[in-house]
N, C-alpha and C positions, 0 to 999 in steps of 0.2 A: 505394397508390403515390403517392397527390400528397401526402401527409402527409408521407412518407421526402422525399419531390422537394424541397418548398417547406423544411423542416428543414434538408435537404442546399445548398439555395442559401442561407439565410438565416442559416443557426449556432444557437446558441439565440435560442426563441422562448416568449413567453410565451404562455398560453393563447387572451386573444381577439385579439394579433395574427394568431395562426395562423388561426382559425373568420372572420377577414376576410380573410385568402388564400383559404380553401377555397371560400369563395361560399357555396351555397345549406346547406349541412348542418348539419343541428340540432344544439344543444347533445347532446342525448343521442347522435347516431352520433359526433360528432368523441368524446366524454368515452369511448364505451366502444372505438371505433378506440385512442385512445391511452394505455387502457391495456390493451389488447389487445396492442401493440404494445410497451410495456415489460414484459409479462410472456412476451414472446417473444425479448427481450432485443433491440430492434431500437429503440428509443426509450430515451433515460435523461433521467428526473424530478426535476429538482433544486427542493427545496424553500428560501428563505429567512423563517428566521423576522424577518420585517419588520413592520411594519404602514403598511398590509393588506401580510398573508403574498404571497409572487412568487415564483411557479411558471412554472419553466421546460423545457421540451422541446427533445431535442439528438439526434441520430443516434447509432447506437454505431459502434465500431470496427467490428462488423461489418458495419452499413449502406454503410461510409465503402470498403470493399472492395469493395463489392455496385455500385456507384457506375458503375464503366467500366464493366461488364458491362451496366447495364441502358442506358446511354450508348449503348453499340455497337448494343445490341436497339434502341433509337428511331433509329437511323440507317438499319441492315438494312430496320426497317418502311418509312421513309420512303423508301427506295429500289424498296421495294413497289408502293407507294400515294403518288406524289408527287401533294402538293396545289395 
């Protein structure tokens, strides 16, 4: 979820910007989260052939739907458990 989150606020993102949003998580969990995550169709991986190559990370369409729904669920929660 803070992968979709941090994607969803920021548009595309390239690899170690992302792994410096997420804080503590190792190269190996963020690499197989995202592509776990494009092979669920909930992440899209656009390659540029540059040098050095720039790999970039975006929400799909259907993340981008999913958006108010999970919005509304952090509100309901907060309304649970204000902090």
């Amino acid at each position: 979820m803070a992968i979709l989150c941090s994607l969803s606020n920021d548009g595309a993102t390239r690899y170690n910007d992302l792994k410096r949003k997420m804080g503590s998580i190792s190269n190996t969990m963020l690499a197989k989260s995202l592509k776990e995550l494009e092979e669920d169709g909930l992440v899209k991986r656009t390659e540029y052939m540059e040098v050095p190559i720039r790999v970039e990370y975006e929400i799909t369409d259907a993340v981008r739907s999913l958006i108010p729904i999970l919005t509304e669920l952090a509100l309901w929660g907060s309304k649970l458990n204000p902090a």
